[in-house]
Every structure is written in C-alpha cells, then in structure tokens.
C-alpha positions in Angstrom: 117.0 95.5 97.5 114.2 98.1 96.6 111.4 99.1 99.3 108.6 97.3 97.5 110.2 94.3 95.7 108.0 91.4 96.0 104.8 93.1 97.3 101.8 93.0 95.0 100.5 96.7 94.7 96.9 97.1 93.4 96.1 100.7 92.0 92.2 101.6 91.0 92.3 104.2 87.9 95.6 102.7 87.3 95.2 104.3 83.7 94.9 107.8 84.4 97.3 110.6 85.3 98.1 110.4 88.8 96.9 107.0 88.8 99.7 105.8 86.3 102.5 108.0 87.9 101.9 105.8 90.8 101.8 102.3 89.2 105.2 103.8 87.3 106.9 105.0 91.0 105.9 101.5 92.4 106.9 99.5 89.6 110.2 101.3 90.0 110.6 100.5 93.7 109.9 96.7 93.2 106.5 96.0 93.1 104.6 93.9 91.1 101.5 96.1 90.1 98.2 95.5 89.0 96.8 98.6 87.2 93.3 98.7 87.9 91.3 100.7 85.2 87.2 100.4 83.7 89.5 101.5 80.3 91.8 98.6 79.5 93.5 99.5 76.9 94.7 102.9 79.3 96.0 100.3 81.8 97.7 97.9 79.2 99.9 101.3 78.3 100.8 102.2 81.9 101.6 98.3 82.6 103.7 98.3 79.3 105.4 101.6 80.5 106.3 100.0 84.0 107.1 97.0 82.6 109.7 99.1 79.8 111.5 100.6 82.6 112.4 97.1 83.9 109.7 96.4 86.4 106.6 94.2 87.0 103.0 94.9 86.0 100.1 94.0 84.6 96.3 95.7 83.3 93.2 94.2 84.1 90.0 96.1 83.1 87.8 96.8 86.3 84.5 98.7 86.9 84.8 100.1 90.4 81.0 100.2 90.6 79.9 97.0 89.8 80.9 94.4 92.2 81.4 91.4 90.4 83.8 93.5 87.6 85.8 94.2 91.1 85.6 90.8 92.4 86.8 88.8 89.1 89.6 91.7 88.6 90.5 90.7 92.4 91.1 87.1 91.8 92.6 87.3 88.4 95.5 90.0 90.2 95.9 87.1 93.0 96.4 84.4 90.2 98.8 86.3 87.8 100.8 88.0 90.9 100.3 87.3 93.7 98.5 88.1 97.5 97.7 92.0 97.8 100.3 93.8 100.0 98.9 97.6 99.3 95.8 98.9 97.8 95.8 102.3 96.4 92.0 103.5 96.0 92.7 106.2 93.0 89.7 106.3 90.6 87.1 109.0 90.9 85.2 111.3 88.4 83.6 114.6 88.9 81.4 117.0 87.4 81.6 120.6 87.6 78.4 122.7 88.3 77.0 124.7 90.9 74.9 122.1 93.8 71.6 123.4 92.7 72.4 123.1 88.6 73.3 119.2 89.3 70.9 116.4 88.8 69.9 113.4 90.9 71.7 111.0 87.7 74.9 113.1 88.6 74.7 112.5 92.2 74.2 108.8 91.6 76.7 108.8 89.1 79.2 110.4 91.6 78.2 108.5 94.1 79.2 105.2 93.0 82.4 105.8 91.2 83.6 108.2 94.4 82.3 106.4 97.5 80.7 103.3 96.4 83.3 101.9 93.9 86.2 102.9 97.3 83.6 100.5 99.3 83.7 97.7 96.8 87.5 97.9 96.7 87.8 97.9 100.5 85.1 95.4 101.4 87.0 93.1 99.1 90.3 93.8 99.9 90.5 94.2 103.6 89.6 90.5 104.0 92.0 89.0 102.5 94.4 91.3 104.1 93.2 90.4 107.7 93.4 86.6 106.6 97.1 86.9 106.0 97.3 88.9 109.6 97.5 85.0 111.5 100.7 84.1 109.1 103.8 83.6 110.6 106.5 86.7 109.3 103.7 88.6 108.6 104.8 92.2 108.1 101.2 94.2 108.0 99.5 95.6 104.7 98.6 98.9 103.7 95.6 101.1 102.1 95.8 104.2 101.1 92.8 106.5 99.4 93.1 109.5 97.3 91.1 111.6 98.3 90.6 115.6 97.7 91.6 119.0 99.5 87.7 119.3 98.7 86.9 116.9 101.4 88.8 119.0 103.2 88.3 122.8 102.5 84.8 122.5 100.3 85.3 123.6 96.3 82.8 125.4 94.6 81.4 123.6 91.7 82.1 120.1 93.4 79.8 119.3 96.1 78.2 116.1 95.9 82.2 115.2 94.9 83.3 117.0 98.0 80.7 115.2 100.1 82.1 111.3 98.1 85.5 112.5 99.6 85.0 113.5 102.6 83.4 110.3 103.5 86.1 108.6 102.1 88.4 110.4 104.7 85.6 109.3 107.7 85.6 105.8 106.3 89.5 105.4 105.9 89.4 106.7 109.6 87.0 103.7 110.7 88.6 101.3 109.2 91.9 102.2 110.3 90.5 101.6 113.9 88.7 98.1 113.0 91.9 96.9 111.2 94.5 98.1 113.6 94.2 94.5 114.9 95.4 92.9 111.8 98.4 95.2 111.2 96.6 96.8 108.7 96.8 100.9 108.1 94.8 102.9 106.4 95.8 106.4 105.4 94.5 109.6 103.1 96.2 111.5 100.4 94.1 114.2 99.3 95.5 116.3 96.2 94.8 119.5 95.6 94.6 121.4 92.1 96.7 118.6 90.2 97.2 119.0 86.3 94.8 115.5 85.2 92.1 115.2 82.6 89.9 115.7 85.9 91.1 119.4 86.2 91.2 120.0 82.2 87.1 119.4 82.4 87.4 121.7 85.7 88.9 124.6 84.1 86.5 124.1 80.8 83.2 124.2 82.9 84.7 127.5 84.5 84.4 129.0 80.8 87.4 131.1 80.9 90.5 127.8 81.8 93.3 130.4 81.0 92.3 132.6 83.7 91.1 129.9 86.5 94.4 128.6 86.1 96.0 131.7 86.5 93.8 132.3 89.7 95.1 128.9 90.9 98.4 129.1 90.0 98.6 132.9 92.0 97.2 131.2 95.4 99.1 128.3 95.4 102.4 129.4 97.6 104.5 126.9 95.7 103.3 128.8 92.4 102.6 126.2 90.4 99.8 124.1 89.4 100.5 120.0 90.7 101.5 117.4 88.1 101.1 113.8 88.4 104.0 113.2 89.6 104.0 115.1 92.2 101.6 112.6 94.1 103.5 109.0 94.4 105.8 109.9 96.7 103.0 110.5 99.5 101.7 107.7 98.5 104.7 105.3 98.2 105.2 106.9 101.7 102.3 105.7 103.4 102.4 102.5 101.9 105.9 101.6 102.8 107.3 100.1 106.1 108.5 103.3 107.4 104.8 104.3 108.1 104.0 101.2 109.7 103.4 103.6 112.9 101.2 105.5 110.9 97.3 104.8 110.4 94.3 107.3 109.9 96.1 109.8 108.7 95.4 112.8 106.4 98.1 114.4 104.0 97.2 117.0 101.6 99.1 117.6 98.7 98.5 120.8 97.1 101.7 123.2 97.5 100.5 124.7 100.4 97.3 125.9 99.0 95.3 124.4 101.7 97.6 124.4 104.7 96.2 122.8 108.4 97.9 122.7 111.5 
C-alpha cells in the first residue's frame, strides 16, 4: 500500500516546474491528482507523465483569479475523482523590478494570481473539507501553500510578491487555527532560489543571469541552485498522515540559504 493511494490530491500550477514534480511525486505515492493549471495543455502533459509512470491523474484548465474558472475546475475534479483529500496552493507569478519602478497594473496583477487566486482556492476548498470532518472514519485533510523565503527574508526586486507571500504565510496561520476543529492542517513551504521559468525571468531582469546565478549559487551552503524536484518531498511531508500533529507550520527550502532557528 502507498502513503497516498486513494486520496484525491489537487495541485494549482499543476503545469509548471515545481508544480509538476509534485503532481509526478504524488501520482507515484498513490494519489489520484488533479493538475490544476490556467495553461491546459501544460497540465494535460504532467497528467500524461503521471499517468505513464503507472499512476492516476488528470488536467483541468483553471484560472486562479477568477472564481467561477476555480469553482467549475472544483466540481469537475469531485466528478472525475473523487472528494479533495489535500490541496497544494502552487501557482504564483512575479515580476522583477525595483518597488518604485513597478506599476499599480503589476501590483494588481500580483496581487490576484499570489494572494487572491490562494483565497479562491481556500475559500472553496476548506468547506468541503470541514463537511467531510462529521463522517464516520474520517482521517483529517490537508493544505499546504507554497510560499517564498521572500516572505520570509524580503528579496530585492520582489516586493509587492514578497508582501502576496507573506500574507499567504499569515493566512495559512489563521486558518490553521479556524480549521483545527475539523482535522484540518494547514502548513507553509516556502522555496528559496529554485531553478523554474520564475527564476529564468529573475536572473534576465538582473541583466547579467550568469553572474546572479553565480552569486546565488556561492551563498547557498548546499552550493547549488534548487531544482524542482527538490520541493515534493516537503510537501508530500506535510500532507501525509505522519504530520497529522503538525499545523501552521513554516519550512523553508532553500539549502540553507535562509536558515531560522
């Protein structure tokens, strides 16, 4: 028996890099996984590789910011899979400028695909989680956001992204507490320099990519830059039964680059 088999695992930005190393680590472990992404074609090739290695999936294109794309994608995962068991709140989008060179479209922009689009997910997940609290065997459900080490440590270049993340690390505190109750926990992943399309468009608004990288790769005590796959197992971690003691937590994953203690 596999750690996930028969729980219905719902991952936003399904599509993208760390996003689609984490449908492919669930689908591996058992789950049946909707891959969540506003580009459906990029989530029809993560479910096809899931499904290639001999596990369950399936792509259904969702638009974090608009919340009837999130409600229909919601009841469509329900009817081809099954009740939601985890939600994985992966999607973002940043831009890379200095504060005071970044325009109030931007902001908005940031805004609702880093904060809002989590709220959507969360306002319309969390219910039918705490619905399923009152069943009898009922084992408890799990969120977990992705975050940043911006939220965290600040990045210059990425404040009003910063700012989206760390209120998505207040909020995944809150509700934590509220849903406590219902068995439900909610806990924070926050990555730190990971190698994504994100942190390709990072390193070109820098101007010089080789040499930021280098920079990066020099402060980093693990010495290298993150990869994808470097994130699912923090994530599989939190949403498994063996942290069903564990709720409002913050884990950053960023070889040591931002350390806390």
């Amino acid at each position: 028996m596999k750690a996930f088999d028969n729980q219905v695992v719902v991952v936003t930005g399904g599509g993208g890099g760390i996003g689609g190393a984490t449908c492919r680590r669930f689908g591996a472990a058992g789950a049946k996984v909707a891959v969540l992404d506003r580009d459906l074609a990029a989530a029809q090739k993560v479910a096809d590789s899931v499904t290639g290695a001999g596990g369950q999936a399936a792509a259904f294109q969702c638009d974090i910011t608009d919340r009837a794309s999130v409600d229909a994608a919601l009841l469509a995962t329900e009817q081809q899979l099954g009740p939601i068991d985890v939600l994985v709140n992966n999607a973002g989008w940043d831009v890379f400028k200095p504060f005071t060179k970044t325009t109030p479209d931007e902001w908005a922009k940031l805004i609702a695909i880093n904060l809002t689009g989590a709220l959507h997910m969360h306002h319309a997940v969390l219910p039918r989680m705490a619905a399923r609290s009152k069943e009898a065997g009922w084992a408890g459900a799990r969120v977990v956001n992705i975050a940043s080490d911006a939220a965290r440590v600040g990045s210059s270049g990425e404040a009003v992204y910063a700012a989206c993340k760390g209120g998505l690390v207040a909020l995944s505190k809150t509700l934590a507490r509220e849903h406590a109750r219902h068995g439900i926990t909610v806990n924070v992943v926050c990555p730190g320099p990971t190698d994504t399309a994100l942190f390709a468009d990072y390193k070109e608004g820098a101007g010089n990519p080789e040499k930021l990288e280098e920079a990066f790769r020099r402060s980093i005590p693990l010495g290298r830059i993150g990869q994808p796959d470097d994130l699912p197992g923090a994530i599989l971690f939190f949403a498994s039964r063996d942290a069903g003691y564990v709720t409002g937590q913050v884990l950053s994953v960023s070889g040591g680059l931002t350390m806390n203690g």
